[in-house]
C-alpha angles and dihedrals in degrees: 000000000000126000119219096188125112101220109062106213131162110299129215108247111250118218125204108190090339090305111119116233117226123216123250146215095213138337142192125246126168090337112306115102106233115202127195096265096029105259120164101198092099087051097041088044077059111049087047097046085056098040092057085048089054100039082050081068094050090060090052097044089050092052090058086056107253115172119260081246103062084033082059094047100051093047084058095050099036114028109016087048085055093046098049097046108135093341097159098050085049122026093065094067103026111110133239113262080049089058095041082058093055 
């Protein structure tokens, strides 16, 4: 559970199946790192962690020789789709310096 509120105050405990849920910092759903205000900078740390990962293979990939088209292609499949995760939910309200990263 994550509370949105300004104000923290005392919470009513919430019970699923009789098991209490605890509160969180930040959690993970279908890909996008969601934190307790609603900052993106975890999830924006991460896309462009694993985009450098992905753009290191490119140049490897470049050195063996492979044509401009299938390095294109593979920047399409593997770096631009990370990138683009969930881009409308987040890049509105990411901040500039967190643009600047990507």
């Amino acid at each position: 559970m994550i509370d949105f509120r300004k104000r923290s105050s005392t919470h009513t405990l919430i019970f699923t199946d009789g098991a209490e849920e605890e509160m969180v910092d930040s959690f993970k759903s279908l890909g996008l790192n969601i934190t307790r205000y609603l900052s993106w900078t975890s999830h924006i740390k991460t896309m462009a962690k694993r985009a450098q990962q992905r753009l290191c293979f490119i140049g490897r990939l470049r050195k063996f020789g492979m044509s401009l088209t299938m390095l294109t292609n593979f920047y399409r499949c593997s770096v631009e789709s990370t990138l683009s995760i969930c881009i409308t939910v987040w890049f509105g309200n990411s901040s500039i310096q967190g643009r600047k990263k990507l």
